[in-house]
C-alpha positions in Angstrom: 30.8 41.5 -34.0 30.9 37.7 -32.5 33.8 36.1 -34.1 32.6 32.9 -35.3 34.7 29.2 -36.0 33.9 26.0 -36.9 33.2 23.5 -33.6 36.3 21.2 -32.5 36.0 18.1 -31.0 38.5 19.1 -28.6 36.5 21.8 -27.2 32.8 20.5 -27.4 33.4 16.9 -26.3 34.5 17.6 -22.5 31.0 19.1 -22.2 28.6 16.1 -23.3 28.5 12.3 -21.8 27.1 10.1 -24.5 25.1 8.0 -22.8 26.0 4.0 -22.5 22.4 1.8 -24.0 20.7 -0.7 -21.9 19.5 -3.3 -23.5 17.6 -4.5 -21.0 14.4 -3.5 -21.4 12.5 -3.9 -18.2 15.1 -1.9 -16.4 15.4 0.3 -19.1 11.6 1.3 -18.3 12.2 0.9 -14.3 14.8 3.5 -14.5 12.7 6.2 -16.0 10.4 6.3 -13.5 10.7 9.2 -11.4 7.5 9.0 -9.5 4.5 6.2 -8.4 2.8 8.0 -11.4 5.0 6.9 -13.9 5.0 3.3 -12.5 1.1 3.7 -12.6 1.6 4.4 -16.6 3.8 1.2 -17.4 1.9 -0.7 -15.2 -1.5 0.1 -17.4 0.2 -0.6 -20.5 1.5 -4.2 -19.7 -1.4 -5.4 -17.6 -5.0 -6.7 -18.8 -8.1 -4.2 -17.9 -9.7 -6.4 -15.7 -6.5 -6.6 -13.5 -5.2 -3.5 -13.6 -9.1 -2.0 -12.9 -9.2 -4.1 -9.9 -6.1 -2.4 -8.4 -6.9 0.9 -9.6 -10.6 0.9 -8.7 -12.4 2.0 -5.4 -16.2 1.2 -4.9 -19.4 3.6 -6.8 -18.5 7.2 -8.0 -14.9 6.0 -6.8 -15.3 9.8 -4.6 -13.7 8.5 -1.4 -10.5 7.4 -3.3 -10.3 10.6 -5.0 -11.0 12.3 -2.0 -8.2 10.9 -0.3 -5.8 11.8 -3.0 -7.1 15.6 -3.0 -6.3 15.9 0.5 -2.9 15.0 0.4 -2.6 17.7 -2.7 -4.2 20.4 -0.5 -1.1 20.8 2.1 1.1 23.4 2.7 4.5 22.8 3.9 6.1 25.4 6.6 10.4 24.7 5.8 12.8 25.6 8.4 16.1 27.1 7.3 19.9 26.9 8.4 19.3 23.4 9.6 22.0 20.4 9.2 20.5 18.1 7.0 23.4 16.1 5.9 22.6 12.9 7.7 19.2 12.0 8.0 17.5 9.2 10.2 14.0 8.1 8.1 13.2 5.1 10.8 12.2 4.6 14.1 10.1 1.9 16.7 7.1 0.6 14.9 4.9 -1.6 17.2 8.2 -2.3 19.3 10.6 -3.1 16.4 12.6 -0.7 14.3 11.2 -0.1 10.2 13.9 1.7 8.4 11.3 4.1 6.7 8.0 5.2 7.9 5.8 2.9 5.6 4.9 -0.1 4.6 3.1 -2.8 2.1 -0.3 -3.1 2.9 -2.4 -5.8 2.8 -3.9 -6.8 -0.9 -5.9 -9.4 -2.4 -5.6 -11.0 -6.0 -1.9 -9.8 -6.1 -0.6 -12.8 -8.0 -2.8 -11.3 -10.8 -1.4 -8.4 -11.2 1.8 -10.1 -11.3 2.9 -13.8 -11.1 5.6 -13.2 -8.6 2.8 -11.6 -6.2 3.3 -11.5 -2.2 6.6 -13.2 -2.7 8.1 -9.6 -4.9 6.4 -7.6 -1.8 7.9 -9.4 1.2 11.1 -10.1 -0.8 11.8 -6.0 -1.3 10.0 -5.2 2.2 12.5 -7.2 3.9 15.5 -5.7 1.5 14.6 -2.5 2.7 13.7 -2.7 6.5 10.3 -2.3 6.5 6.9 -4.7 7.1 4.8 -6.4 4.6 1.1 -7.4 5.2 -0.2 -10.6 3.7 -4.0 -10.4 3.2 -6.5 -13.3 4.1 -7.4 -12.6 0.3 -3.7 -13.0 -0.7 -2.5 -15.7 -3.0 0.6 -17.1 -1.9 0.3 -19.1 1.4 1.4 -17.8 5.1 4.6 -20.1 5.1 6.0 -19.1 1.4 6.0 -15.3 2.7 7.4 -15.7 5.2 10.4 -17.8 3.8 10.3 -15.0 0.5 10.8 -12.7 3.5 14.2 -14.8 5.0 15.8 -14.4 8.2 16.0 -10.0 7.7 12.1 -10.3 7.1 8.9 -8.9 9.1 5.7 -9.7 8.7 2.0 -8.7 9.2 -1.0 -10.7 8.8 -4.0 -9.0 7.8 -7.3 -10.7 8.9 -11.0 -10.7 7.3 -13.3 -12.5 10.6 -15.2 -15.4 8.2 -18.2 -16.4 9.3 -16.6 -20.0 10.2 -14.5 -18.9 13.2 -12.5 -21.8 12.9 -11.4 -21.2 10.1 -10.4 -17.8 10.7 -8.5 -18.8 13.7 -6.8 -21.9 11.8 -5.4 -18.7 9.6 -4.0 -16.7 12.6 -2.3 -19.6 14.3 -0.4 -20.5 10.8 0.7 -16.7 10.5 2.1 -16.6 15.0 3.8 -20.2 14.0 5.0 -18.7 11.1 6.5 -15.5 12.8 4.4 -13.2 12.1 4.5 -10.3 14.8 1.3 -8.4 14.4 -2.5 -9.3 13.3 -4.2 -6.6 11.2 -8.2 -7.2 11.7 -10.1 -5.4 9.0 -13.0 -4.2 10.7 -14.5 -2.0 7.5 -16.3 -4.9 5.5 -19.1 -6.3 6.6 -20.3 -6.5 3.4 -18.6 -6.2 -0.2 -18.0 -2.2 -1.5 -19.7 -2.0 -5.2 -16.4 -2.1 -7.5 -18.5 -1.5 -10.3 -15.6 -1.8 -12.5 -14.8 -5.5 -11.4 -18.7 -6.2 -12.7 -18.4 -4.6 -16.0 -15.5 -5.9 -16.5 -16.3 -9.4 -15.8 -14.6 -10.1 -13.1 -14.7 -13.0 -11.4 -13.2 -16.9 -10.6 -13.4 -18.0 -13.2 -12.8 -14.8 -15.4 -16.5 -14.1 -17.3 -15.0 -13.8 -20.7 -16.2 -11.3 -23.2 -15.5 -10.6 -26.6 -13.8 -7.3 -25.7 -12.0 -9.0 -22.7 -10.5 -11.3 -25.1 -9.3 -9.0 -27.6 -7.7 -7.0 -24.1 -6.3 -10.1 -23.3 -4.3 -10.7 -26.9 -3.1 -7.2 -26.5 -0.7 -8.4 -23.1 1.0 -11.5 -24.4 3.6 -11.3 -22.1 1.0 -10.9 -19.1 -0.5 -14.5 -20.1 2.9 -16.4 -20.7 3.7 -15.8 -16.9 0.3 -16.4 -16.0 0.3 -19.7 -18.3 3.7 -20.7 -17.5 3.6 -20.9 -13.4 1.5 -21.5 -10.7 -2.0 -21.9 -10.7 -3.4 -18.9 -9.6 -5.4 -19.9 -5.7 -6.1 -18.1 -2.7 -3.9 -19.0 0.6 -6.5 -19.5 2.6 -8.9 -20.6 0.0 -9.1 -23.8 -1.7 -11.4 -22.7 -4.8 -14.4 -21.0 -5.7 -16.5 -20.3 -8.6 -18.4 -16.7 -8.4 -18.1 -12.9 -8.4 -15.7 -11.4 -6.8 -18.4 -10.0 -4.9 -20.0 -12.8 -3.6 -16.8 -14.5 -2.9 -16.0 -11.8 -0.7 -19.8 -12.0 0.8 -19.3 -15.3 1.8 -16.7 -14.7 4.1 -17.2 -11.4 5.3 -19.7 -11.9 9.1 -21.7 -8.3 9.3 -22.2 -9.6 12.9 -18.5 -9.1 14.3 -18.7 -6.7 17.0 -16.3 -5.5 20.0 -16.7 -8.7 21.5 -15.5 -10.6 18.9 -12.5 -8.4 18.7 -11.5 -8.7 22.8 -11.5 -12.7 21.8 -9.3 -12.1 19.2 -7.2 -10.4 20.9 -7.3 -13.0 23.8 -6.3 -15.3 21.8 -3.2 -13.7 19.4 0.1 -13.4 21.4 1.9 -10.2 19.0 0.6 -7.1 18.6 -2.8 -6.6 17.0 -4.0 -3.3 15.0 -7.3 -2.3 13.9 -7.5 -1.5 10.2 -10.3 0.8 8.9 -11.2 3.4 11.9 -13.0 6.2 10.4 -14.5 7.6 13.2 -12.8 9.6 16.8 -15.1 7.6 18.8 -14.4 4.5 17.5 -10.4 5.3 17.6 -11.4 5.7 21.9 -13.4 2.8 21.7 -10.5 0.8 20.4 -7.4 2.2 22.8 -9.4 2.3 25.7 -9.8 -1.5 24.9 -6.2 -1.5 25.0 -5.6 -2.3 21.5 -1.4 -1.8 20.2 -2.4 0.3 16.8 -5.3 1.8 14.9 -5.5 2.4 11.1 -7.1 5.2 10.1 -8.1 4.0 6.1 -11.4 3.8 4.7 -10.2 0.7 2.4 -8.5 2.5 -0.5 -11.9 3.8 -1.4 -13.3 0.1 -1.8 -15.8 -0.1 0.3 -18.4 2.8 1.9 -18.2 5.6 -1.4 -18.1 9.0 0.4 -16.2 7.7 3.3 -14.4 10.1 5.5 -10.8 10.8 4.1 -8.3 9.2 6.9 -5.6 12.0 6.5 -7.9 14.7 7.5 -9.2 12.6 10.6 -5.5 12.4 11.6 -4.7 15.3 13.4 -8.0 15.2 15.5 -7.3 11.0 16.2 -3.8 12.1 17.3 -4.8 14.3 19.8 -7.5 11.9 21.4 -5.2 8.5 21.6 -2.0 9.2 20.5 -0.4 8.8 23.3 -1.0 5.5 24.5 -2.0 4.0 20.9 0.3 4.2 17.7 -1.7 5.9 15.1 -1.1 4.8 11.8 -2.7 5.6 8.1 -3.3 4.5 4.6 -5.4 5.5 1.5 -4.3 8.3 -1.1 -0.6 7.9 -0.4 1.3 8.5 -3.9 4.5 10.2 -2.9 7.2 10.4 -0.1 5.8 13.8 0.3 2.7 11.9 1.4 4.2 10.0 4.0 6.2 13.5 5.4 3.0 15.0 6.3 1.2 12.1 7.6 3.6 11.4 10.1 4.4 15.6 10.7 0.4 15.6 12.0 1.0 12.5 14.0 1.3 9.2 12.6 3.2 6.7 13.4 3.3 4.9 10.1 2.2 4.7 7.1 0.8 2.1 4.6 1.1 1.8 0.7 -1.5 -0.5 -1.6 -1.6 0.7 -4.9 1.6 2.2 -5.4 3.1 -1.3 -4.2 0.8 -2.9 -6.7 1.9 -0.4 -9.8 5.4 -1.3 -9.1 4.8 -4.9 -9.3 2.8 -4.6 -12.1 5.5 -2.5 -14.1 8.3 -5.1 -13.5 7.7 -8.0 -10.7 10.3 -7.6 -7.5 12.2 -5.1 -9.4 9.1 -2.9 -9.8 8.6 -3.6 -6.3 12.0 -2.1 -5.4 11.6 1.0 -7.1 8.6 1.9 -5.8 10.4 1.7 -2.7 13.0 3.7 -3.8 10.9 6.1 -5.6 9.4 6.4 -2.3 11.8 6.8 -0.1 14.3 9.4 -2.4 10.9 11.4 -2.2 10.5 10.7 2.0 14.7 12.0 2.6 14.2 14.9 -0.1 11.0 16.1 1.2 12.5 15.9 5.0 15.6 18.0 4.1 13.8 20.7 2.4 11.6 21.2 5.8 14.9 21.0 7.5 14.3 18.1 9.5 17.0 15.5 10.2 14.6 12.8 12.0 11.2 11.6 12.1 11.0 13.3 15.6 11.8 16.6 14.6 8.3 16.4 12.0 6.0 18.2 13.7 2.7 19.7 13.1 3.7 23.1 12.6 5.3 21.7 9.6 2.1 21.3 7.3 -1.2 23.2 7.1 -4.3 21.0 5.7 -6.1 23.6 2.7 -9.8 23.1 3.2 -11.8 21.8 0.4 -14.8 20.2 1.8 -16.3 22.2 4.0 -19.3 21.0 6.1 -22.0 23.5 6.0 
């Protein structure tokens, strides 16, 4: 029979670590997350609807941005074995300058709603961790304050929307070259506004259409509206006020008659590198290198704009093989994981791009939300390489990941 006694201290207490309390309570909640998902969860609980739908949002059925995510579900990874993975490199040359991992911010608009520290959190832990940050023409914290948030280890991108005033536009670029800016994202997927039918029901618009349910949201995120209240008024960079939808804000500056042209006098006129942002078709990637263009983006807006929109991760392989050799591919839109970013560069990429994962992480706790999505990130980026038994971005290869099929064309 098992001869039972009575539990000493001596013998019990070696094997348990009490654990010490953290009274702090934002990086008591930081800490726990263990994936983007988790930030996604805190972030819906401390921001308003209206804000936290404009991040999370994508334009109609919202198909293309759950397309997107799908795809990067359906892989399969193919793991080499008996390989040295001790030391890993995760960075290489990025349009001529080194990143330290193989993403970065993307451009986003509205960001100092979904937190008050905004573009200055992004470009603050961008720089901290060796990789690029894109303003947006629809940011809201002007070209010269990023790039100081930014400092001396800082680089930066500046993503541009071609207004309909052209001088205007350009007035924008020259502020971001004399600012140090080293590459000009043009956005070349909005002609018009996507329908974010959850922006319009929920009201959203400058300034805020206020309902009795948006209220009562509102009273339910004091803390939200104390930093709101208590700095800054919330503006555009590049915009000194308007009154309107979101929609028709966007309208308004979008030109539905930009065309290749316009593009070759861009690039005439911009002396870094310029990328295109929102390819979504092979012939169009041609189109672009043969024009002798430094990068393409593969993205079809984080879902925001054309609903049922090819999914960029499963043009990849196929854009690879047409420019990849003389153009950097990169690509954006579904990416919620380090294992994510693995495959996208395995088939070909050069880089990657993160929106709404930046923005949960800010939304969850300002810079230091901002950080750990970064970290979250790029734990999940080293882990995922050492299991495939890869030491360096180089040795990712296609062989490593198989696409599943889903959709089908008949």
């Amino acid at each position: 029979m098992t001869q039972r006694q009575f539990p000493r201290p001596k013998d019990f207490l070696p094997l348990v670590k009490f654990k010490k309390p953290d009274f702090n309570a934002k990086r008591r909640r930081l800490r726990a997350a263990l994936t983007i998902e988790d930030l996604r969860r805190i972030a819906k609980k401390r921001t308003p609807r209206a804000a936290f739908d404009y991040t999370e949002g994508a334009a109609e059925a919202e198909l293309s941005l759950a397309r997107a995510r799908q795809a990067f579900k359906d892989i399969e990874f193919h793991p080499a074995i008996l390989r040295d993975v001790s030391k890993l490199d995760t960075g290489w040359d990025v349009l001529g300058r080194r990143s330290a991992l193989p993403f970065g911010i993307a451009p986003t608009g509205f960001t100092r709603m979904m937190h008050t520290e905004g573009e200055r959190a992004g470009a603050g832990a961008a720089a901290a961790a060796g990789i690029p940050f894109a303003l947006s023409t629809m940011g809201t914290t002007p070209i010269e304050d990023v790039a100081e948030a930014g400092g001396a280890n800082g680089r930066n991108w500046f993503q541009l929307y071609m207004w309909k005033d052209r001088d205007r536009s350009m007035a924008l670029v020259d502020r971001a070259a004399a600012a140090g800016f080293d590459t000009l994202l043009v956005t070349v997927d909005v002609p018009v506004a996507g329908a974010r039918l959850r922006d319009k029901r929920n009201g959203f618009a400058i300034p805020p259409e206020l309902t009795v349910k948006t209220v009562f949201d509102m009273a339910k995120h004091p803390n939200w509206w104390f930093d709101m209240l208590t700095t800054e008024p919330l503006a555009f960079a590049s915009l000194s006020r308007w009154s309107g939808t979101v929609a028709d804000l966007l309208n308004s500056m979008f030109d539905p008659t930009v065309d290749y042209e316009d593009l070759a006098w861009i690039k005439a006129q911009w002396p870094g590198k310029l990328v295109v942002k929102g390819v979504q078709t092979v012939a169009d990637a041609k189109r672009l290198a043969d024009m002798g263009v430094d990068g393409i983006t593969l993205s079809n807006h984080g879902g925001r704009q054309l609903d049922r929109a090819p999914v960029p991760f499963h043009l990849l392989p196929e854009v690879v093989r047409e420019v990849g050799r003389d153009t950097e591919v990169h690509v954006d839109t579904g990416i919620m994981s380090g294992a994510d970013i693995v495959a996208s560069i395995a088939l070909g990429a050069r880089f990657t791009m993160i929106g709404r994962a930046y923005l949960y992480g800010l939304m969850a706790g300002g810079r230091d939300g901002v950080d750990r999505t970064i970290a979250i990130l790029k734990e999940e980026v080293e882990r995922t390489m050492r299991l495939l038994g890869v030491a360096s971005l180089e040795e990712l290869e296609p062989g490593h990941v198989t696409q599943l099929q889903r959709l089908i064309p008949r």
